[in-house]
PDB file of N, CA, C and O in Angstrom, chain B, residues numbered from 101:
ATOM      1  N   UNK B 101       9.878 -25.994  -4.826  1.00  0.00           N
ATOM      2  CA  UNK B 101       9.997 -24.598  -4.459  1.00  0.00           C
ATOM      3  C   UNK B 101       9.681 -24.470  -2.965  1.00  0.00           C
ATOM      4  O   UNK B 101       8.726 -24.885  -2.309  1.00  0.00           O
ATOM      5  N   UNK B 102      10.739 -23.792  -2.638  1.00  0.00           N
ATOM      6  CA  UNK B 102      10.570 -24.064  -0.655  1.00  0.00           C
ATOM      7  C   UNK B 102       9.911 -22.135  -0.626  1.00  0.00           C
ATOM      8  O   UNK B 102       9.780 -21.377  -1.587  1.00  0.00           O
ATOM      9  N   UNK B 103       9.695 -21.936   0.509  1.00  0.00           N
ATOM     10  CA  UNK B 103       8.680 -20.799   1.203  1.00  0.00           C
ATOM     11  C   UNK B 103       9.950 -19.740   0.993  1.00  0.00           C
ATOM     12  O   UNK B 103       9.620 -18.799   0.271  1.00  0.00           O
ATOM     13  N   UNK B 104      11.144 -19.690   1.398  1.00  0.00           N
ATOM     14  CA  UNK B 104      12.306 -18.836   1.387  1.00  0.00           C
ATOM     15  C   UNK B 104      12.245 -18.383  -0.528  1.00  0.00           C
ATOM     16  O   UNK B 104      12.709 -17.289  -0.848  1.00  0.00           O
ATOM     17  N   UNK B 105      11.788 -19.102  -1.382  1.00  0.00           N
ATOM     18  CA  UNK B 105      11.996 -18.760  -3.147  1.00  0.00           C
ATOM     19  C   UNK B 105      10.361 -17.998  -2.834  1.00  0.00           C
ATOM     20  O   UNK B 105      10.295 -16.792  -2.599  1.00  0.00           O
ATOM     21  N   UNK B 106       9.139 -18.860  -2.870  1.00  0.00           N
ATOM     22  CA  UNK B 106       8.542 -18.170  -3.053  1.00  0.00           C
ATOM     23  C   UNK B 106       8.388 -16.398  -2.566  1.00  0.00           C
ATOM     24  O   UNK B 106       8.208 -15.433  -3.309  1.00  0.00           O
ATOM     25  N   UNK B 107       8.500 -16.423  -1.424  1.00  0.00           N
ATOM     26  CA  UNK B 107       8.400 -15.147  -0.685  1.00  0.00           C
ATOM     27  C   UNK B 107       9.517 -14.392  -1.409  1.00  0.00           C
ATOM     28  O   UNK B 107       9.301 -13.181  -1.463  1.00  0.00           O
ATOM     29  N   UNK B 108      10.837 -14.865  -2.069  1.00  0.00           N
ATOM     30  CA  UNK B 108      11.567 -13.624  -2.523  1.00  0.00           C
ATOM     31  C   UNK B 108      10.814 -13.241  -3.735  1.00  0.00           C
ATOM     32  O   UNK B 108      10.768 -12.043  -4.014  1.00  0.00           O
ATOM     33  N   UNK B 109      10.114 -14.252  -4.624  1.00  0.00           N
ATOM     34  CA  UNK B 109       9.706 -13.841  -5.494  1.00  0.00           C
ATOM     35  C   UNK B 109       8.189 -13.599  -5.656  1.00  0.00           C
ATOM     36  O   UNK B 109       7.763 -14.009  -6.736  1.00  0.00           O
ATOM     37  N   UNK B 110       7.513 -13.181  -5.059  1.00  0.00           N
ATOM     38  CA  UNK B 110       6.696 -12.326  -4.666  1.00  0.00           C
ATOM     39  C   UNK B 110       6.558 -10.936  -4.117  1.00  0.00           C
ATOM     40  O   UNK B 110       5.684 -10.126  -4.424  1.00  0.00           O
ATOM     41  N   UNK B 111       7.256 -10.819  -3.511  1.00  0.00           N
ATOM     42  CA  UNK B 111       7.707  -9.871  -3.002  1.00  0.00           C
ATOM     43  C   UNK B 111       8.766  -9.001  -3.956  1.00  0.00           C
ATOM     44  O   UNK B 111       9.073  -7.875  -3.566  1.00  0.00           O
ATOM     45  N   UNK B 112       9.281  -9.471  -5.098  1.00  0.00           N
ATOM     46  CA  UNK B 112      10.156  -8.916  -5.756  1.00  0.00           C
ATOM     47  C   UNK B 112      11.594  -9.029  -5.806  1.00  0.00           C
ATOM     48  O   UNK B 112      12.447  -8.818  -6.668  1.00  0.00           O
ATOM     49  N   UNK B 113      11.595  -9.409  -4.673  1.00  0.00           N
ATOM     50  CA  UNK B 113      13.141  -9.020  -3.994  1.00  0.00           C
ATOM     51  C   UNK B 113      14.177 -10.106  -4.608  1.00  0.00           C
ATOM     52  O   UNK B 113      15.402 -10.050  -4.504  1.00  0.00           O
ATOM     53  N   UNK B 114      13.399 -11.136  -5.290  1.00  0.00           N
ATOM     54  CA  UNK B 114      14.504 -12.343  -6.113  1.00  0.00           C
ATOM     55  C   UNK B 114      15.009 -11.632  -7.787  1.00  0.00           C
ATOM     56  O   UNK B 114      15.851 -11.982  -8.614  1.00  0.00           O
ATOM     57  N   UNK B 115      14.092 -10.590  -7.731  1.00  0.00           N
ATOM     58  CA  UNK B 115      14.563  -9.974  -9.598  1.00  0.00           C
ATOM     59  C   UNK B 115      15.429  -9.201  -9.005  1.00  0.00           C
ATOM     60  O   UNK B 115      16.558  -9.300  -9.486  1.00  0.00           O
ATOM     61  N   UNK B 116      15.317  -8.427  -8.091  1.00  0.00           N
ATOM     62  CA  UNK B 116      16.652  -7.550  -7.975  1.00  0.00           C
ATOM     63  C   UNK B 116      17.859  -8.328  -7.382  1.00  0.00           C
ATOM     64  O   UNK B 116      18.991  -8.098  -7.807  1.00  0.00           O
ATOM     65  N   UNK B 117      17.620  -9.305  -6.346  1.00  0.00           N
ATOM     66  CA  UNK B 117      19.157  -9.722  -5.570  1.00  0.00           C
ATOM     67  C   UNK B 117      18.538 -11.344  -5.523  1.00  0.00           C
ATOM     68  O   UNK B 117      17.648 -11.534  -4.695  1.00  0.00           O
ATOM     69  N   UNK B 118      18.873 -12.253  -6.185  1.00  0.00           N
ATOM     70  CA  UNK B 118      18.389 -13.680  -6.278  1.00  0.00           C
ATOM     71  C   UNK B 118      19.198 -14.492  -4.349  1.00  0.00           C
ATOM     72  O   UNK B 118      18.504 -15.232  -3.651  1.00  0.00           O
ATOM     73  N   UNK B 119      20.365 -14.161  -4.027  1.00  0.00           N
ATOM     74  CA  UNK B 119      21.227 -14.610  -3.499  1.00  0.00           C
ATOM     75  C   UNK B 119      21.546 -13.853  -2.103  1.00  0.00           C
ATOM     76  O   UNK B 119      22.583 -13.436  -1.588  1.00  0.00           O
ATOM     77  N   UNK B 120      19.813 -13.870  -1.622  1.00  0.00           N
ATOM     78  CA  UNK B 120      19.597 -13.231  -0.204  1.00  0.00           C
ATOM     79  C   UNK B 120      19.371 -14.502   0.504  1.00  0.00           C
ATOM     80  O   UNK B 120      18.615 -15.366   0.059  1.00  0.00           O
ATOM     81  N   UNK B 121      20.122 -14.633   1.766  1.00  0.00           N
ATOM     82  CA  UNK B 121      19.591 -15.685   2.585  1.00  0.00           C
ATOM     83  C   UNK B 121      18.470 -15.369   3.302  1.00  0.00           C
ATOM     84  O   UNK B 121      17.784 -14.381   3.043  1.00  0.00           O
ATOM     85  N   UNK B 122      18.231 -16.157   4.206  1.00  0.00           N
ATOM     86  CA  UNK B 122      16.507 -16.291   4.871  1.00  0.00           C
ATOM     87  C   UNK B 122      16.283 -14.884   5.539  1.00  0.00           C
ATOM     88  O   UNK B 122      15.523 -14.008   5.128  1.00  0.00           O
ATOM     89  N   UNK B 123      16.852 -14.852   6.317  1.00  0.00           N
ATOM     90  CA  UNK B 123      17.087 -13.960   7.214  1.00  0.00           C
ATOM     91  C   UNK B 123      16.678 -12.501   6.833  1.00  0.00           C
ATOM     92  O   UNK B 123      15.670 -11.838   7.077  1.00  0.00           O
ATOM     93  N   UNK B 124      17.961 -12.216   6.067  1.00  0.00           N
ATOM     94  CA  UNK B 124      17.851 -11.199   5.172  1.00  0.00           C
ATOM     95  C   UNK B 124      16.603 -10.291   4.379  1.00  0.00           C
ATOM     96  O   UNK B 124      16.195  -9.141   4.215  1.00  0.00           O
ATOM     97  N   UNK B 125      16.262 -12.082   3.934  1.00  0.00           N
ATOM     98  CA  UNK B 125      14.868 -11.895   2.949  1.00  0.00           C
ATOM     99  C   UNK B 125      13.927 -11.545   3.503  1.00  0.00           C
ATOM    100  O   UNK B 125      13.172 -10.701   3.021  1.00  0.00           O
ATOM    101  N   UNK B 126      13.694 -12.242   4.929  1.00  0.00           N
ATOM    102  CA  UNK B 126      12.673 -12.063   5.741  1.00  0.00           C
ATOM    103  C   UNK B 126      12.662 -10.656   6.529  1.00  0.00           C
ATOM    104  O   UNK B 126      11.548 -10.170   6.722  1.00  0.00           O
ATOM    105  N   UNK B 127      13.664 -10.028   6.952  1.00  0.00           N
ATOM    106  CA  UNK B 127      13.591  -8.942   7.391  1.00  0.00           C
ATOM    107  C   UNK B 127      13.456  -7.461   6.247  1.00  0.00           C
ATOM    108  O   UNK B 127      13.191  -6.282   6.481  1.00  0.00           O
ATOM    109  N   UNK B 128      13.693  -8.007   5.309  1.00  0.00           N
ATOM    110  CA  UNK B 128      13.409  -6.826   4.200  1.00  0.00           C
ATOM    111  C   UNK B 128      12.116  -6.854   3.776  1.00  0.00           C
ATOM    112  O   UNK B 128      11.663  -5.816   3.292  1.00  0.00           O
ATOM    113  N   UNK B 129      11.394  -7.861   3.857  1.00  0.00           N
ATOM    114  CA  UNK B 129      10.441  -7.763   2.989  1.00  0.00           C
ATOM    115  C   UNK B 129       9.688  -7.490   4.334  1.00  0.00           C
ATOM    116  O   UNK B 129       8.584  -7.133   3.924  1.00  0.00           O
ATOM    117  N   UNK B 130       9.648  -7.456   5.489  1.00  0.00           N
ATOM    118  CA  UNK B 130       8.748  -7.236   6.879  1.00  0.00           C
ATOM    119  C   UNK B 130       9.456  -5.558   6.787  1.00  0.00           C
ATOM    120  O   UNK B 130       8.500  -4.801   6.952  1.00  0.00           O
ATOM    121  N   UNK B 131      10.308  -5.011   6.657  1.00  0.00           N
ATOM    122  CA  UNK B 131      10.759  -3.655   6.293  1.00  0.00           C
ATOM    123  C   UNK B 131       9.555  -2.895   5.140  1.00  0.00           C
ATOM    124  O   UNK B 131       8.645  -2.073   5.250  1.00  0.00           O
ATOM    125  N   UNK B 132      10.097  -3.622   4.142  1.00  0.00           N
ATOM    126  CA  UNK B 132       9.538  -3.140   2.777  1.00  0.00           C
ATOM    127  C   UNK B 132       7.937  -3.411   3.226  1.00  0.00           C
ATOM    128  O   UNK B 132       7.323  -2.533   2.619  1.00  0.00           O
ATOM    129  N   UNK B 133       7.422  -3.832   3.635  1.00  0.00           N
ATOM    130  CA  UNK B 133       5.928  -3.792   3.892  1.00  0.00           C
ATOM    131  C   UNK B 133       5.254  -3.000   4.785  1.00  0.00           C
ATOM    132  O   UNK B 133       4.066  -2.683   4.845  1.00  0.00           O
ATOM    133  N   UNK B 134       6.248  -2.717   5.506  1.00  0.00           N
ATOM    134  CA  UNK B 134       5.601  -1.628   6.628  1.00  0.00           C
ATOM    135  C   UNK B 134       5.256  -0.283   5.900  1.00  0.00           C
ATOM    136  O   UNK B 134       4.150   0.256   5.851  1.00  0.00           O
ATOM    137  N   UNK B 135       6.638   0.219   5.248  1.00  0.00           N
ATOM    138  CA  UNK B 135       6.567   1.317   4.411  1.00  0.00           C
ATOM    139  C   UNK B 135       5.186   1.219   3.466  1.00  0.00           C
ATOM    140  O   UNK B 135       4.342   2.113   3.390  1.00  0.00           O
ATOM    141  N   UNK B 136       5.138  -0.161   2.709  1.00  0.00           N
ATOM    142  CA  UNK B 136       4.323  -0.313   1.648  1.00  0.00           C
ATOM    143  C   UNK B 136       2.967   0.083   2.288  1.00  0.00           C
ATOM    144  O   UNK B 136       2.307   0.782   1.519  1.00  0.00           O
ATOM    145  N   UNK B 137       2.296  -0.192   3.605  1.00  0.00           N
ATOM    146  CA  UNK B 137       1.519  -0.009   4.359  1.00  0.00           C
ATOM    147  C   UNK B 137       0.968   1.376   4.878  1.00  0.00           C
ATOM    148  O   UNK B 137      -0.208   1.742   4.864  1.00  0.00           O
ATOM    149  N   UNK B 138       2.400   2.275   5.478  1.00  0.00           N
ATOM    150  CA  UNK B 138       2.256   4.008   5.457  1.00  0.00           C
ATOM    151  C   UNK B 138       1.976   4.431   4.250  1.00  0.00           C
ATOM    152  O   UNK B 138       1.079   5.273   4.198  1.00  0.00           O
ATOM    153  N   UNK B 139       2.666   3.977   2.842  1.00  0.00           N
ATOM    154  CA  UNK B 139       2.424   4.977   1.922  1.00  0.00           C
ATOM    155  C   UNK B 139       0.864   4.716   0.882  1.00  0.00           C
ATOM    156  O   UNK B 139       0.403   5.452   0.010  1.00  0.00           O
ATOM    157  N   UNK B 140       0.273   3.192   1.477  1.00  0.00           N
ATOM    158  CA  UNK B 140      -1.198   2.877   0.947  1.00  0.00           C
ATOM    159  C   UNK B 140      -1.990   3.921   1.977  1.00  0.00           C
ATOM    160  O   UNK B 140      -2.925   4.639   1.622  1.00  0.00           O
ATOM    161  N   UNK B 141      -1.426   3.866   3.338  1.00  0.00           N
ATOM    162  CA  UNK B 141      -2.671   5.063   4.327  1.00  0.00           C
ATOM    163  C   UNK B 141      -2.591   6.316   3.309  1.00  0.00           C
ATOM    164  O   UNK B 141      -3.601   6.497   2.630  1.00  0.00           O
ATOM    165  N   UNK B 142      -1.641   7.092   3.148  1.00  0.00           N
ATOM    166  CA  UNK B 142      -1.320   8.059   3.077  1.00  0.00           C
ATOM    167  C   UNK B 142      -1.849   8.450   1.360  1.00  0.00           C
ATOM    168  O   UNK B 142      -2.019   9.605   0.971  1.00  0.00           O
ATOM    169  N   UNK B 143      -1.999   7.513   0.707  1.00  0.00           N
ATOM    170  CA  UNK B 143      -2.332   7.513  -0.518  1.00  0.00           C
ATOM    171  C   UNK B 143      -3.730   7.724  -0.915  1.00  0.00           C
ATOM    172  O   UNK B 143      -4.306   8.575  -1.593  1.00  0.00           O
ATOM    173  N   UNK B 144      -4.242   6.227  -0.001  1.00  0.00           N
ATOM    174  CA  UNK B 144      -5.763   6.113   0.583  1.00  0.00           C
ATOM    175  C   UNK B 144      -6.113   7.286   0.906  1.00  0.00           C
ATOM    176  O   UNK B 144      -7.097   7.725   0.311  1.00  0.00           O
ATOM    177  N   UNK B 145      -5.684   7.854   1.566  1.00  0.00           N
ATOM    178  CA  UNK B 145      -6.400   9.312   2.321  1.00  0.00           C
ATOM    179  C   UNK B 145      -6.459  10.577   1.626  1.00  0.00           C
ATOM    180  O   UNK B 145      -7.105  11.569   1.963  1.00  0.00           O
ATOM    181  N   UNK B 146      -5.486  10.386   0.313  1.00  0.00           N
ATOM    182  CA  UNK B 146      -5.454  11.854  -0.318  1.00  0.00           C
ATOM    183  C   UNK B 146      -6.662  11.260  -1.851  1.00  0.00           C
ATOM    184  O   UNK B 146      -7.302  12.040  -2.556  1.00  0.00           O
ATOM    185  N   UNK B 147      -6.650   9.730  -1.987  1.00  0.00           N
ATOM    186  CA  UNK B 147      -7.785   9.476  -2.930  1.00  0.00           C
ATOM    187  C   UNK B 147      -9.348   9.513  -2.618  1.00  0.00           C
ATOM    188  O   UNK B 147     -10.282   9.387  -3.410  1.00  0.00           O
ATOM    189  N   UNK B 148      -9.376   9.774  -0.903  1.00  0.00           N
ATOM    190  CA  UNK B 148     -10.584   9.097  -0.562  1.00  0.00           C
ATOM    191  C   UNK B 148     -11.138   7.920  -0.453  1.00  0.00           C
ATOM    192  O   UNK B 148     -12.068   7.556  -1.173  1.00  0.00           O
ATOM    193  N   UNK B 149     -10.709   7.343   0.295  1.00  0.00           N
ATOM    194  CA  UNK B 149     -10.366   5.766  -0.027  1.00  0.00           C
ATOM    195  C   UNK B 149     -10.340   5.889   1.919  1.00  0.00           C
ATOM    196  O   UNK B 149     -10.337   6.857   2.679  1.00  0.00           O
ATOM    197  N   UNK B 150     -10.325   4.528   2.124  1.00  0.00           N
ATOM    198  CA  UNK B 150     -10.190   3.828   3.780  1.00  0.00           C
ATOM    199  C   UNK B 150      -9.236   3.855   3.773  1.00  0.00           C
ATOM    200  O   UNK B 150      -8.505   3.289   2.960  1.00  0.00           O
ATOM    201  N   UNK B 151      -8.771   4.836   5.100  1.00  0.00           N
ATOM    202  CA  UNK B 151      -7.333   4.300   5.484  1.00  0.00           C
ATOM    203  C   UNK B 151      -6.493   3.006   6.023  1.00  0.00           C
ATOM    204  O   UNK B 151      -5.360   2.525   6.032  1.00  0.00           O
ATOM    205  N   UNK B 152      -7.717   2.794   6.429  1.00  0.00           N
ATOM    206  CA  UNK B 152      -7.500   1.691   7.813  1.00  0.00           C
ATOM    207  C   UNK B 152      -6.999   0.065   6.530  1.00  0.00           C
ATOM    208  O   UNK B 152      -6.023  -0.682   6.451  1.00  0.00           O
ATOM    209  N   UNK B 153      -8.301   0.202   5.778  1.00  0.00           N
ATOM    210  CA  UNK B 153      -8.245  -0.839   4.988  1.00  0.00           C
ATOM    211  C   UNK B 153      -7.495  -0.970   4.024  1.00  0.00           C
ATOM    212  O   UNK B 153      -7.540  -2.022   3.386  1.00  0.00           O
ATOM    213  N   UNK B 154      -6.525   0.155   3.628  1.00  0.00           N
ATOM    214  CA  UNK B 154      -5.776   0.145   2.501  1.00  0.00           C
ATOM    215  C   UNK B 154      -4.710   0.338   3.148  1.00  0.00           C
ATOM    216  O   UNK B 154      -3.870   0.552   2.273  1.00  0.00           O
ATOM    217  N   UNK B 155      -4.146   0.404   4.279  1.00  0.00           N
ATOM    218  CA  UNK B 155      -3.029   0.236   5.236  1.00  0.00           C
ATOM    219  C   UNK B 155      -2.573  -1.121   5.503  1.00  0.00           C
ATOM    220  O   UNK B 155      -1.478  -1.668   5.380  1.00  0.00           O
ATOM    221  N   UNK B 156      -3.722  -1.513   5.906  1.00  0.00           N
ATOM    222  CA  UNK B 156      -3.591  -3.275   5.813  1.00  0.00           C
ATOM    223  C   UNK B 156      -3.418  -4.246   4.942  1.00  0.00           C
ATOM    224  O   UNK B 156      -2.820  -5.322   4.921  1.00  0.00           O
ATOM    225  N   UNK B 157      -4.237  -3.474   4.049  1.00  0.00           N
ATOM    226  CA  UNK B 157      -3.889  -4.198   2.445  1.00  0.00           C
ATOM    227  C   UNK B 157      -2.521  -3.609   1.975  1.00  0.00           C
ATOM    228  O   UNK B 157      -2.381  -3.908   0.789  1.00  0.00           O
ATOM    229  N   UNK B 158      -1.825  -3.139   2.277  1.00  0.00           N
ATOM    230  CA  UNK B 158      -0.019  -3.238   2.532  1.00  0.00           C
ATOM    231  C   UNK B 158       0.532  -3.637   3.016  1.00  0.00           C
ATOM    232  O   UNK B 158       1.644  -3.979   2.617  1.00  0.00           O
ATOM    233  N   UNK B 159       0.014  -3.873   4.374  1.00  0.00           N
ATOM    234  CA  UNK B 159       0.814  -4.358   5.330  1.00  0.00           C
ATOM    235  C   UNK B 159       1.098  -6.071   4.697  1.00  0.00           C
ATOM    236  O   UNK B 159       2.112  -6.753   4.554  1.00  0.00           O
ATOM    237  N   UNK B 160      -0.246  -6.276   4.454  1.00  0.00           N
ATOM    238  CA  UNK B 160       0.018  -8.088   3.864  1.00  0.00           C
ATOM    239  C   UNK B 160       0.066  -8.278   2.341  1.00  0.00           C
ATOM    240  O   UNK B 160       0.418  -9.352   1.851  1.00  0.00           O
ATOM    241  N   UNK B 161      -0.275  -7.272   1.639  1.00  0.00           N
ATOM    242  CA  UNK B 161       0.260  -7.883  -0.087  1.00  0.00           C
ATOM    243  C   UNK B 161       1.352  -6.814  -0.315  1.00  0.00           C
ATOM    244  O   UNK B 161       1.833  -6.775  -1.447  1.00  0.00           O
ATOM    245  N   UNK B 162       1.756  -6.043   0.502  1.00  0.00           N
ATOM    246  CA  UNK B 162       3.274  -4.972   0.213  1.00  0.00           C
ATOM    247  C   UNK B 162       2.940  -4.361  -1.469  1.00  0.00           C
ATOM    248  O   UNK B 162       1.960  -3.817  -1.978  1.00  0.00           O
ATOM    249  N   UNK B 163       4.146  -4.723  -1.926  1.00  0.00           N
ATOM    250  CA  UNK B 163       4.077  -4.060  -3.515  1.00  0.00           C
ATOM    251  C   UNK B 163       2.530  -3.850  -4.221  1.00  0.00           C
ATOM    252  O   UNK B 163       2.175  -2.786  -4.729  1.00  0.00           O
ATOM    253  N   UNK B 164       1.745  -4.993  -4.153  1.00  0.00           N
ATOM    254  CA  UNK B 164       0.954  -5.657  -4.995  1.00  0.00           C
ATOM    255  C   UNK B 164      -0.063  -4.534  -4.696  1.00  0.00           C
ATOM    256  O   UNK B 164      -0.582  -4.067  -5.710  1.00  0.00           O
ATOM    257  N   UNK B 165      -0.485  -3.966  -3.445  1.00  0.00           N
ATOM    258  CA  UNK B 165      -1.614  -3.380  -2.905  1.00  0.00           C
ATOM    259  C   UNK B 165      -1.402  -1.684  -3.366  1.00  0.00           C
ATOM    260  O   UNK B 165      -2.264  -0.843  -3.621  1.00  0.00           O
ATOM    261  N   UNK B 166      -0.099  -1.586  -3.359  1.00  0.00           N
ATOM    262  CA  UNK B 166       0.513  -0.040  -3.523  1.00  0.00           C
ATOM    263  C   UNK B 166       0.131   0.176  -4.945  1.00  0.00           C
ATOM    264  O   UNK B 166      -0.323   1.274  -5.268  1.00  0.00           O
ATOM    265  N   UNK B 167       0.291  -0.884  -5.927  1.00  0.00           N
ATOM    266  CA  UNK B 167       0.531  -1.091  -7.517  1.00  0.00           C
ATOM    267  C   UNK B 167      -1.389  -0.993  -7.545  1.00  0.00           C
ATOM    268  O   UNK B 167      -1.865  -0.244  -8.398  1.00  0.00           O
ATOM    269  N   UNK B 168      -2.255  -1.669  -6.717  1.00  0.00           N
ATOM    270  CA  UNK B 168      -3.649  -1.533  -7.310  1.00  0.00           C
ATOM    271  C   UNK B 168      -4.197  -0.320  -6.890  1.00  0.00           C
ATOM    272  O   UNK B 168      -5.197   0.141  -7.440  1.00  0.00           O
ATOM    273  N   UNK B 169      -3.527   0.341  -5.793  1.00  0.00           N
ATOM    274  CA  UNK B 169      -4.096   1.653  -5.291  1.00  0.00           C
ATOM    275  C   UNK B 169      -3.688   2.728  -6.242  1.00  0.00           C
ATOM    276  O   UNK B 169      -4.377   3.745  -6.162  1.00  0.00           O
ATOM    277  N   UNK B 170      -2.556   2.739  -7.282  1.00  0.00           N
ATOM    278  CA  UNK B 170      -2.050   3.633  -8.293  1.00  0.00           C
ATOM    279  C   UNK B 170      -2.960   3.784  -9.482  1.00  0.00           C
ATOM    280  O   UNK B 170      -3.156   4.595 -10.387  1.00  0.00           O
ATOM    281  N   UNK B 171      -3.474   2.502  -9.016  1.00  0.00           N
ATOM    282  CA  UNK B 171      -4.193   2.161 -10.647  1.00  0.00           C
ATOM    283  C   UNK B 171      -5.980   2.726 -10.427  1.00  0.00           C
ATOM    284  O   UNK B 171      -6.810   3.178 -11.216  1.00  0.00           O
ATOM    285  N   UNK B 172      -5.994   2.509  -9.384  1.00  0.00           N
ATOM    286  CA  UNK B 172      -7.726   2.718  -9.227  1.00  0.00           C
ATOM    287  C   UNK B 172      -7.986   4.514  -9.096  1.00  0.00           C
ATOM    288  O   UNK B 172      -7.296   5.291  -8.437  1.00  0.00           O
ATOM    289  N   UNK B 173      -9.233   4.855  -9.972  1.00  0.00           N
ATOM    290  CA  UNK B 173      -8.854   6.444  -9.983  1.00  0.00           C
ATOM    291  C   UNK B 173      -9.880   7.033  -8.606  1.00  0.00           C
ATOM    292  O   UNK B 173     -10.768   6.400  -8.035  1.00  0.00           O
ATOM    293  N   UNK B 174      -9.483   8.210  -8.375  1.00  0.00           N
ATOM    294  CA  UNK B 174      -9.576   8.556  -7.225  1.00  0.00           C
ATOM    295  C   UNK B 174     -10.894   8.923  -6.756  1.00  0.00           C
ATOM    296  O   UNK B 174     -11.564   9.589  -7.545  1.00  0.00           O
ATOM    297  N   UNK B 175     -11.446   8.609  -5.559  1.00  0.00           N
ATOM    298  CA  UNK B 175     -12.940   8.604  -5.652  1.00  0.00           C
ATOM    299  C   UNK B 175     -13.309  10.007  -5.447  1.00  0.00           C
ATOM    300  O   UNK B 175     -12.574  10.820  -4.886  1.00  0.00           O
ATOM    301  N   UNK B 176     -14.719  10.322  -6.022  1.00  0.00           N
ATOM    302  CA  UNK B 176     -14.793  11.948  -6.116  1.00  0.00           C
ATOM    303  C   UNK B 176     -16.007  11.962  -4.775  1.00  0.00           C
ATOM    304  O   UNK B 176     -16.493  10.848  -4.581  1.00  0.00           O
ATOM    305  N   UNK B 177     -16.396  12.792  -4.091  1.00  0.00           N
ATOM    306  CA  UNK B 177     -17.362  13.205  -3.006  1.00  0.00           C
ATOM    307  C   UNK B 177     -18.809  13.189  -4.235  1.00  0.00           C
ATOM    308  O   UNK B 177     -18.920  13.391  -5.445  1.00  0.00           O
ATOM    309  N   UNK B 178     -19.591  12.887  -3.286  1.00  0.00           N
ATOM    310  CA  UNK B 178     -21.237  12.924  -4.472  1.00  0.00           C
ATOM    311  C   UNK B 178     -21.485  14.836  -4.363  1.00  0.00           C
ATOM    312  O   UNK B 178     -21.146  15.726  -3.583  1.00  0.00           O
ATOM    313  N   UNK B 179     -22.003  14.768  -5.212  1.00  0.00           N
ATOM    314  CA  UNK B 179     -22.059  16.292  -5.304  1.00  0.00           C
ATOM    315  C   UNK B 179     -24.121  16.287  -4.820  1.00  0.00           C
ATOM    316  O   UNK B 179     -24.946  15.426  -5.126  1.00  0.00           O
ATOM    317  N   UNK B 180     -24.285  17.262  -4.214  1.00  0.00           N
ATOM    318  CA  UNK B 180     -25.667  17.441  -3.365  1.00  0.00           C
ATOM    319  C   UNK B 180     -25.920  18.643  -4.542  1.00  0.00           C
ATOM    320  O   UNK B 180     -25.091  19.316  -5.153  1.00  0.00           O
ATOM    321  N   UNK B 181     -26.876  18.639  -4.585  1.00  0.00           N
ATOM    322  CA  UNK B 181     -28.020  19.641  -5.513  1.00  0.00           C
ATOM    323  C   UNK B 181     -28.879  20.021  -4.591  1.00  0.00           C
ATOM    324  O   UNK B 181     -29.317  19.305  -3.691  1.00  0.00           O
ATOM    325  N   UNK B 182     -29.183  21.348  -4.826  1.00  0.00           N
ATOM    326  CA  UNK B 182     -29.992  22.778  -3.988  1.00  0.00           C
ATOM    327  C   UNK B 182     -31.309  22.482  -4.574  1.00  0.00           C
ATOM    328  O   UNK B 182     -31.696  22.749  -5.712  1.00  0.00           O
ATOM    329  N   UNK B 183     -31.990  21.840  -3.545  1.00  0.00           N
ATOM    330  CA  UNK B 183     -33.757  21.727  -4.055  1.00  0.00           C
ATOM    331  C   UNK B 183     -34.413  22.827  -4.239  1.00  0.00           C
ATOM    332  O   UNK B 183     -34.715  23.466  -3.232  1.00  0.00           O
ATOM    333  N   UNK B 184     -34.759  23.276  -5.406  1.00  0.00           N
ATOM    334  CA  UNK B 184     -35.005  24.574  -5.839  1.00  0.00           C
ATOM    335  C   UNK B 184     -36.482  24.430  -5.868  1.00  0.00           C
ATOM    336  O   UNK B 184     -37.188  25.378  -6.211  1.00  0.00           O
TER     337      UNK B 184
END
């Protein structure tokens, strides 16, 4: 298994189109990760979550990071109590 199979199939991109050359592969999935990257900030930020760090964690696991940020539930603010 050469680096051109693995990376399509990691990335996904071998279940939908098996019969992408290098090139191709490589520029879609550097495409598809950028996005994957804006929409972990943007996700991150409406869960409460790090932007910075869940931007990045798209930028380099793409799909994989978007798929664990869906799954993890959204963090709530601590709630402060009135010292009575």
């Amino acid at each position: 298994m050469n680096f051109h199979a693995i990376l399509g199939y990691l990335s996904g991109l071998y279940f939908i189109k098996a019969d992408l050359d290098a090139s191709t592969l490589l520029r879609t999935v550097a495409l598809i990760h950028i996005f994957d990257a804006m929409l972990c900030g943007l996700i991150a930020g409406q869960n409460g979550r790090n932007k910075k760090i869940w931007s990045a964690a798209g930028l380099c696991l793409g799909i994989w990071a978007l798929a664990t940020l869906f799954l993890l539930p959204a963090k709530r603010p601590a709630i402060k109590r009135a010292a009575d």
